[in-house]
C-alpha positions in Angstrom: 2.2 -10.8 -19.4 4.7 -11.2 -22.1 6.7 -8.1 -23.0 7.3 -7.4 -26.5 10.4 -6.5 -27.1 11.5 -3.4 -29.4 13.3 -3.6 -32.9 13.4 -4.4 -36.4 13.3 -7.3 -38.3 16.8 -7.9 -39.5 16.7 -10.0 -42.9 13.8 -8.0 -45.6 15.6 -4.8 -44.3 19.2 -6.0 -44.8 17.7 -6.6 -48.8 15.9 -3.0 -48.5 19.4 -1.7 -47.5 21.2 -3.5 -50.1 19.2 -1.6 -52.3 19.4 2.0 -51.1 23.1 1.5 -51.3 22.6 0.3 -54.9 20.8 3.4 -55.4 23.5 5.7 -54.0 26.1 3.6 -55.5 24.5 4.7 -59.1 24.2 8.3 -57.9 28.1 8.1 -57.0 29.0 5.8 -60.4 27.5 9.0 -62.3 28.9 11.7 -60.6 32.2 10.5 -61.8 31.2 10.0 -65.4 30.8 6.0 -64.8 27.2 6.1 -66.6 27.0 2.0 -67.4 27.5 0.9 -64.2 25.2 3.8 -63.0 22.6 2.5 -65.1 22.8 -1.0 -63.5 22.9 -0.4 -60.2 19.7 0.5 -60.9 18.8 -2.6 -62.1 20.6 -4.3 -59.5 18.3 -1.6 -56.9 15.0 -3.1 -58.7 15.9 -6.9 -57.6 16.5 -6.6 -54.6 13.5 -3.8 -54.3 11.5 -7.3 -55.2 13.1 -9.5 -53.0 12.5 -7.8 -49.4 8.6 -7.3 -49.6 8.5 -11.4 -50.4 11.0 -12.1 -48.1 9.1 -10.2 -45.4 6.2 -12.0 -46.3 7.4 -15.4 -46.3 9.5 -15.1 -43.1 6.2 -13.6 -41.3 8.5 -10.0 -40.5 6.4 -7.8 -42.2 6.4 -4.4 -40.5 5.1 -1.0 -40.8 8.7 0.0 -40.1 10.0 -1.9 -43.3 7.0 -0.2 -45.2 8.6 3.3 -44.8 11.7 2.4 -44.8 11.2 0.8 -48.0 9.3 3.8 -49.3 12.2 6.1 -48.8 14.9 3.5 -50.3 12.6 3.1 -53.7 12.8 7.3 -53.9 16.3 6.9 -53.5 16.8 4.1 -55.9 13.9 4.6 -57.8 13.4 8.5 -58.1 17.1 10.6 -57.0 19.5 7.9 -58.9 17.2 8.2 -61.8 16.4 11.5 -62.3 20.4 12.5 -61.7 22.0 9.6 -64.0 20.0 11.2 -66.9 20.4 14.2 -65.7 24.3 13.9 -65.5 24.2 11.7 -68.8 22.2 13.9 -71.4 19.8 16.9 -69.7 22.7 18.8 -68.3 23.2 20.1 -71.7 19.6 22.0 -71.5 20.3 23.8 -68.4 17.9 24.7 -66.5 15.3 23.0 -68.9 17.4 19.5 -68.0 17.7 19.9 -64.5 13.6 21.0 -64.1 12.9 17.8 -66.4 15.3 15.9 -63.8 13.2 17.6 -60.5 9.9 16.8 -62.1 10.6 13.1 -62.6 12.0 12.8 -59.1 9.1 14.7 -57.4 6.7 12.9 -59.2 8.1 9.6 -57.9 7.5 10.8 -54.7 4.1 11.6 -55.2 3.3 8.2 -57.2 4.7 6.4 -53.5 2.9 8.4 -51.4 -0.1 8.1 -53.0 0.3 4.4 -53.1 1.2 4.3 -49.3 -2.4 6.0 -48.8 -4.2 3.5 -51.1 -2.7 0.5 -50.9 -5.4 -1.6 -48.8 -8.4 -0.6 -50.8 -6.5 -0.7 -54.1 -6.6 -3.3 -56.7 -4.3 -5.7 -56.6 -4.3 -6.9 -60.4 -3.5 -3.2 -61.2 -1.0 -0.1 -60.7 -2.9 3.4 -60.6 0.0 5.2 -62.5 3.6 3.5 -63.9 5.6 1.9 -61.2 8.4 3.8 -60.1 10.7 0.6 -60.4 9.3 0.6 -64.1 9.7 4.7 -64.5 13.5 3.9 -63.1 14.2 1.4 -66.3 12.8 3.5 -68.6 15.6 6.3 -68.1 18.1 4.0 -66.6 17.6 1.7 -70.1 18.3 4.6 -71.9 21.7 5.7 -69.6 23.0 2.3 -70.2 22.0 1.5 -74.1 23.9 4.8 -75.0 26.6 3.8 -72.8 27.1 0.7 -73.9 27.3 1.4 -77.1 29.8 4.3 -77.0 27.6 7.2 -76.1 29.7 8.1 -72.9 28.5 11.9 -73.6 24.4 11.7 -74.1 23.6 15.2 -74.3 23.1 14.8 -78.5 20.1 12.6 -77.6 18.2 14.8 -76.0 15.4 14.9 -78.3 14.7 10.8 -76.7 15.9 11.4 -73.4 13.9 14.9 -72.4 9.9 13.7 -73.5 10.9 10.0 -72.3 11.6 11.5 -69.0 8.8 13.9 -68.2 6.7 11.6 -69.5 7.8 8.6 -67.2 7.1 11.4 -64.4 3.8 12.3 -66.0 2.9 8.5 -66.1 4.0 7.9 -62.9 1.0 10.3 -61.2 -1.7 9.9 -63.9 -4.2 7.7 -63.3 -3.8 5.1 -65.7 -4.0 1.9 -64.9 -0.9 -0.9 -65.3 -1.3 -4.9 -65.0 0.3 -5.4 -61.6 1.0 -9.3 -62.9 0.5 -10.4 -59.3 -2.3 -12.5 -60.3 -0.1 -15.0 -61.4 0.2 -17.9 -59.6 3.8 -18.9 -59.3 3.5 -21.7 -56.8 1.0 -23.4 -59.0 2.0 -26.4 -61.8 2.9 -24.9 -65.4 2.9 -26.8 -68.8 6.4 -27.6 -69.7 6.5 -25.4 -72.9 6.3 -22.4 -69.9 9.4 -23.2 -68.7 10.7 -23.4 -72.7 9.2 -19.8 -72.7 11.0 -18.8 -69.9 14.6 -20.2 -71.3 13.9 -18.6 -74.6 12.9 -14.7 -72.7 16.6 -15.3 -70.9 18.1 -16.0 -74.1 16.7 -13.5 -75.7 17.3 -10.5 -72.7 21.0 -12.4 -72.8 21.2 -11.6 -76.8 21.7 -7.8 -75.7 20.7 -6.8 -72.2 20.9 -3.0 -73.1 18.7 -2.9 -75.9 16.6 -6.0 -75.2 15.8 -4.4 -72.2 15.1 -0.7 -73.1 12.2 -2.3 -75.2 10.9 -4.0 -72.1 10.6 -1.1 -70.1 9.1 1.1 -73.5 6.6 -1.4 -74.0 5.6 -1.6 -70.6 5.2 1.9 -70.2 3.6 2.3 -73.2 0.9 -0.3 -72.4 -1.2 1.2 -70.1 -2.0 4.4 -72.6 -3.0 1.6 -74.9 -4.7 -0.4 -73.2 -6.5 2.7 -71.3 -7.4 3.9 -75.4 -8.5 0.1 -76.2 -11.0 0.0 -73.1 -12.5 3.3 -74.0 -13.1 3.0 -77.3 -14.7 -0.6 -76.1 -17.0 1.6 -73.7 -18.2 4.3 -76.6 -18.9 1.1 -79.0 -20.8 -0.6 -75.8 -22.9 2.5 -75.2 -23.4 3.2 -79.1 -25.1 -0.1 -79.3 -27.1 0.2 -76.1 -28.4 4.2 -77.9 -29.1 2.6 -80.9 -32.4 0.7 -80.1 -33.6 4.0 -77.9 -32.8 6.2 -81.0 -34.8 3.8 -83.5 -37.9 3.7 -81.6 -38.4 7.3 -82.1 -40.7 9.7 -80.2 
């Protein structure tokens, strides 16, 4: 009888680590004032966040060990870095309004990935029940490095912006609105060549300016599921309208 032996799969949880330490890294960068690169360690936190789960999967080293442990490095990278970055950056200047805007994002990342840990086998694949956390993250890290960038070292003018975009990235986060996953698409499969042109002109266009460009990503993506949420219920009241209408003209 063959003995399995005990241990971890070294090469998706080297990536997984990579990206905790991203994470702290940003916490560190904006503890001492250093709010760009802050912001894109973030980023930096979100790619390799990707890589590990495919990695894992194409290497055959999936585990239920990298699945927790990957769970606690996205609410480091993904809820912590976040929520203190913008905190440090802009909601300190609220007091204790900023730093209970800062809590409730974090917390609610932690709820949005343990309730996805507890649903994952039976949920839908095409679709996210609530915003990513990955996605939450560049909503307030976009905003961290945008103001950065442009010379907005000190952010605590802006927080009209930075206080609703942030509780409401944690509010989105544990709603139940749903999110196009985009794991439907088939990236193994052949592609027109103008798909490929597409793809050139997106990295041009991201290149143009990354801060910005990529601000509106993340607002647009957020914003799509409320819209899209409206757009199939109004569809549903017009469906049902039409199905009343013959009941309601055939009278008593």
């Amino acid at each position: 009888m063959k003995v399995r032996r005990r241990g971890i799969y070294l090469l998706p949880n080297l990536f997984t680590t990579a990206a905790l330490f991203a994470g702290f890294y940003s916490i560190v960068a904006a503890i001492n004032g250093r709010f760009e690169p802050a912001a894109v360690a973030i980023f930096v936190a979100m790619v390799l966040d990707g890589m590990d789960g495919r990695i894992a999967r194409i290497t055959k080293t999936e585990s239920d060990f990298g699945v927790q442990y990957d769970s606690l490095s996205d609410l480091a990278s993904f809820g912590l870095a976040p929520a203190l970055v913008i905190y440090q950056w802009s909601l300190s200047g609220l007091g204790k309004l900023g730093w209970l805007a800062a809590f409730l994002y974090a917390a609610a990342t932690a709820l949005r990935l343990a309730r996805f840990n507890t649903q994952a086998a039976n949920a839908d694949k095409r679709f996210f029940q609530g915003l990513p956390s990955p996605a939450a993250a560049a909503v307030v890290a976009a905003m961290v490095w945008a103001g950065a960038a442009y010379g907005l070292e000190d952010g605590k003018a802006m927080f009209v912006f930075t206080f609703p975009l942030t509780v409401a990235a944690g509010l989105l986060m544990v709603s139940n609105i749903r999110y196009h996953s985009f794991k439907q698409i088939d990236l193994h499969g052949r592609v027109p060549f103008v798909a490929i042109l597409i793809v050139v002109l997106v990295f041009v266009f991201i290149a143009s300016e990354p801060p910005l460009v990529v601000l509106l990503i993340a607002l647009s993506y957020a914003a799509s599921g409320p819209i899209l949420t409206l757009a199939a219920l109004r569809r549903h009241r017009a469906a049902r309208r039409i199905q009343e209408e013959p009941r309601q003209n055939e009278g008593p």
